[in-house]
C-alpha positions as CSV (number, residue, x, y, z in Angstrom):
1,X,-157.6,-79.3,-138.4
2,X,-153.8,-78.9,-139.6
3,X,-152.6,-76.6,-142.2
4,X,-150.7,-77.4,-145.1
5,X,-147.5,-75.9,-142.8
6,X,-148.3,-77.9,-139.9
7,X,-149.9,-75.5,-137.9
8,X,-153.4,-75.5,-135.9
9,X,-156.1,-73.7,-137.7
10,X,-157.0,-70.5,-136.4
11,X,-160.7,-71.1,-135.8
12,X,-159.8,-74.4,-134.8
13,X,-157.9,-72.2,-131.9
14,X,-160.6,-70.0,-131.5
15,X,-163.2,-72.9,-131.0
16,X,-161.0,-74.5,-128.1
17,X,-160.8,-71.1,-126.1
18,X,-162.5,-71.4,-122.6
19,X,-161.9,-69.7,-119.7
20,X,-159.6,-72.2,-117.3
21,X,-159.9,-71.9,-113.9
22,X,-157.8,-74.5,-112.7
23,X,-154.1,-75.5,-113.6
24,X,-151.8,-79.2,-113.1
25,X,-148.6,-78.7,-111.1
26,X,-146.5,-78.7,-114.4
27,X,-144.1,-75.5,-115.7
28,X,-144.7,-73.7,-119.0
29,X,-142.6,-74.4,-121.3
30,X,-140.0,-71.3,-121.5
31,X,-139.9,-71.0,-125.3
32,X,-143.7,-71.5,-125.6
33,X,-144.6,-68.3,-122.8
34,X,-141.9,-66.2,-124.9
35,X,-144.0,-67.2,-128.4
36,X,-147.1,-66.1,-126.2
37,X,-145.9,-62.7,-125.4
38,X,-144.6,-62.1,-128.5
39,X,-147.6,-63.1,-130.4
40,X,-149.5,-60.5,-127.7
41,X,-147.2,-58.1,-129.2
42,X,-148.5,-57.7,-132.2
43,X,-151.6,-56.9,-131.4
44,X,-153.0,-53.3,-132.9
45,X,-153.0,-49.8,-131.2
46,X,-154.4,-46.8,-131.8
47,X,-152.1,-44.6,-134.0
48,X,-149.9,-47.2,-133.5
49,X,-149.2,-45.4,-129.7
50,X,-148.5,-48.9,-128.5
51,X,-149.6,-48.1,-124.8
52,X,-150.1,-52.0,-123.8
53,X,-147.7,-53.1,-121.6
54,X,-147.2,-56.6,-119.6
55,X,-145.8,-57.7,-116.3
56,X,-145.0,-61.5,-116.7
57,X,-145.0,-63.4,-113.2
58,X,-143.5,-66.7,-112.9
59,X,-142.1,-66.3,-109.2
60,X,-144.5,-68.7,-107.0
61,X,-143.8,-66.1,-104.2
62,X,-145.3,-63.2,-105.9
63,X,-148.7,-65.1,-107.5
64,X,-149.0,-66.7,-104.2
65,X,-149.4,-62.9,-103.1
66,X,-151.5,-61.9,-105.9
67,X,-153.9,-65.0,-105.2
68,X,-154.0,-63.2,-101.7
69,X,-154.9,-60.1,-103.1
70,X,-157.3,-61.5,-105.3
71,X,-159.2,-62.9,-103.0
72,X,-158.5,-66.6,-103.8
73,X,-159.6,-67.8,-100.1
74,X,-162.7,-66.4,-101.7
75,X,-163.4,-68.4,-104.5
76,X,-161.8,-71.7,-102.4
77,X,-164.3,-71.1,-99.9
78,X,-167.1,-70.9,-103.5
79,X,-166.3,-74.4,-104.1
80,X,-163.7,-73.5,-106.7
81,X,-160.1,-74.2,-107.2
82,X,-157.0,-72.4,-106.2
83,X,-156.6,-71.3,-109.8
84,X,-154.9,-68.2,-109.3
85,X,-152.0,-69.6,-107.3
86,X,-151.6,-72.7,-108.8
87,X,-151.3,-70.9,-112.9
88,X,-147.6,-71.1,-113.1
89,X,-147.7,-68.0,-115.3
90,X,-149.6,-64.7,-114.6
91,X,-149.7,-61.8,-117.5
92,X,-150.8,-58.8,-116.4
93,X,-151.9,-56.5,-119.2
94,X,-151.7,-52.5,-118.8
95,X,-152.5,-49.6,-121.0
96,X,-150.9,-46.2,-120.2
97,X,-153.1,-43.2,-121.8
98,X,-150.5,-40.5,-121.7
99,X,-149.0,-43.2,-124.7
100,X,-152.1,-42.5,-126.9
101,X,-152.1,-38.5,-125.8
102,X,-148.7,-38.5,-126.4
103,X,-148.8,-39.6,-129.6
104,X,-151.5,-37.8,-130.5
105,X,-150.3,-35.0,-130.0
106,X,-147.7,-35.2,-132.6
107,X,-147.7,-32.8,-135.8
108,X,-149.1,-35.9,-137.9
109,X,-152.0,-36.5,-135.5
110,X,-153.1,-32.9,-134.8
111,X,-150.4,-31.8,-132.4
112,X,-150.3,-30.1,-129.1
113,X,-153.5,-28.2,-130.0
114,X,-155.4,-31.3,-131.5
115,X,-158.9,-32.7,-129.8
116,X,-156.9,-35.6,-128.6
117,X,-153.9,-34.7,-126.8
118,X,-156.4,-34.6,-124.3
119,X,-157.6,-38.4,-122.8
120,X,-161.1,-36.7,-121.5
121,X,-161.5,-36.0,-125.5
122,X,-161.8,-39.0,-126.4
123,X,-164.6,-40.4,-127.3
124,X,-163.9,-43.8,-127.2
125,X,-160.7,-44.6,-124.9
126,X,-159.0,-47.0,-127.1
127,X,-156.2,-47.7,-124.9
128,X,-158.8,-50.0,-123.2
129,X,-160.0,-51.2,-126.7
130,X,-156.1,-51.8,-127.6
131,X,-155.2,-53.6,-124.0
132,X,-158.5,-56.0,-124.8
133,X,-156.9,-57.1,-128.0
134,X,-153.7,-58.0,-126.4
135,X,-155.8,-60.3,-123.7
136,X,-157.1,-61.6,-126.3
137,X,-154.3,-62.4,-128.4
138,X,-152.6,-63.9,-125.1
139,X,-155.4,-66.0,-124.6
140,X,-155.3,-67.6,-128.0
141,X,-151.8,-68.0,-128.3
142,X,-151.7,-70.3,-125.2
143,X,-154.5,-72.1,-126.9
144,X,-151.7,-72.5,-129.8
145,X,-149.3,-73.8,-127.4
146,X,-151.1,-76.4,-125.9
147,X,-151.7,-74.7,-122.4
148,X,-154.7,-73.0,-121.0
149,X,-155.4,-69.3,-119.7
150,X,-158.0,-67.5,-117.8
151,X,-158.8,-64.1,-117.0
152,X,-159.1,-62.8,-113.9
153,X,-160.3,-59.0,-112.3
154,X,-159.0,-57.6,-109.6
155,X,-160.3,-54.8,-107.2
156,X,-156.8,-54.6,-105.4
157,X,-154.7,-52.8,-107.6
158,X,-153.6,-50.2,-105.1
159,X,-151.7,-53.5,-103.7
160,X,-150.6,-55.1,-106.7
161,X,-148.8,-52.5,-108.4
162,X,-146.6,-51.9,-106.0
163,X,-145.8,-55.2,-105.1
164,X,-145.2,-55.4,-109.2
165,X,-143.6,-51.9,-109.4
166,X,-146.6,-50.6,-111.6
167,X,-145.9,-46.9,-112.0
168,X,-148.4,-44.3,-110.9
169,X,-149.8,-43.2,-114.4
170,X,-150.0,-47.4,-116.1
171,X,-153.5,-49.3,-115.6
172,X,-153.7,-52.8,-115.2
173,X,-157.2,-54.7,-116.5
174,X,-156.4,-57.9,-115.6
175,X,-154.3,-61.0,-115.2
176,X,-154.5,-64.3,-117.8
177,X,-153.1,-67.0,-115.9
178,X,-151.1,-69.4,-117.9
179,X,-150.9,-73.0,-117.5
180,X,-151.3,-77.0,-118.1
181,X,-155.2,-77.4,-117.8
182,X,-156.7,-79.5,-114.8
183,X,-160.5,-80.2,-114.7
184,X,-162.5,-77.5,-113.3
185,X,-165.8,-76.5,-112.3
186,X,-167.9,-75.4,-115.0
187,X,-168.9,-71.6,-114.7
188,X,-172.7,-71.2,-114.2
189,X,-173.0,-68.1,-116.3
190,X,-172.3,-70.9,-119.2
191,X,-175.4,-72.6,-118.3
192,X,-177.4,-68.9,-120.6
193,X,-176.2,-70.2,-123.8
194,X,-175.1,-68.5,-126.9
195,X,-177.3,-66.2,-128.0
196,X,-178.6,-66.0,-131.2
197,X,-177.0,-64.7,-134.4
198,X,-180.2,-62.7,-135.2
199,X,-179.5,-60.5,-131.8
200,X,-175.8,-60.5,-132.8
201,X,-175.3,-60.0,-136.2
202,X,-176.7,-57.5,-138.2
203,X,-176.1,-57.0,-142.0
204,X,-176.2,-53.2,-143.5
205,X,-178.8,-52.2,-140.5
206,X,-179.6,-52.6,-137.4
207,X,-183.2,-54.0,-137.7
208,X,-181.9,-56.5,-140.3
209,X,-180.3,-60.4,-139.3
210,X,-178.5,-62.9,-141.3
């Protein structure tokens, strides 16, 4: 569907967002990846602490490394595609706590002495929750611009920050690679379906569905 102003409807976006594990040979479009990151800019934070930060990796020598890292070989030898190295861009998206403490600590937000200038305090961590909304935003927005994105975990960051320059005290959650979509092979944890809106969705209470 097209609005009024020409743009894709946002559940229209929403409905065309898979994960992509496999990319074409083509480059992102320079002007499209800056509209990405900037639309992952606006995502929310927290006290507005705006701990989310983003490394941007177009070099084919440094994802080639990260596809190392990641264990690409890995998924290759799974019968999948070499996804990782062959996404054109990689965005990897870090939260920094001592943002959030920081800020927190300010007179307006309960200052040096407050319950959260503290990170252990916190009862729900929402740098994490904060950083999520920015994959998520990233995500979409590629769906926006045509292209396709994935997400990918890593259990190598010890290696990739410093091959990115990540300082000490920033933590990465992931890397959505960026790219033209090439057929892939269908993820088996698809095959459980949905599940159903009555286990999702509950109105006023917990014990009561739509």
């Amino acid at each position: 569907m097209i609005s009024p102003r020409g743009a894709v409807d946002f559940y229209d976006v929403v409905a065309r967002r898979r994960m992509v594990r496999n990319f074409t040979d083509a480059p992102v479009d320079p002007e499209a990846l800056r509209r990405i990151i900037a639309a992952a800019r606006k995502t929310p934070s927290a006290g507005f602490s705006q701990g989310q930060t983003m490394v941007v990796v177009t070099d084919p020598g440094l994802r080639s490394q990260i596809a190392v890292l990641c264990g690409e070989e890995e998924y290759v030898a799974a019968g999948m595609d070499p996804w990782i190295s062959r996404a054109p861009v990689h965005v990897v998206v870090c939260t920094r706590a001592s943002a959030y403490t920081d800020r927190y600590s300010e007179p307006d937000k309960g200052g040096h002495d407050g319950p959260l200038s503290i990170a252990d305090h916190w009862s729900v961590p929402y740098w994490w929750v904060d950083a999520g909304a920015t994959m998520m935003l990233l995500l979409l927005a590629a769906v926006r611009e045509g292209l396709a994105a994935g997400f990918l975990g890593s259990h190598a960051w010890k290696d990739i920050k410093p091959l990115l320059g990540i300082p000490d005290d920033v933590a990465p959650i992931g890397i959505v690679t960026i790219g033209h979509p090439a057929p892939d092979r269908r993820s088996g944890s698809l095959d459980r379906g949905w599940r159903a809106d009555r286990e999702v969705v509950h109105l006023e209470h917990w014990h009561d569905a739509p």
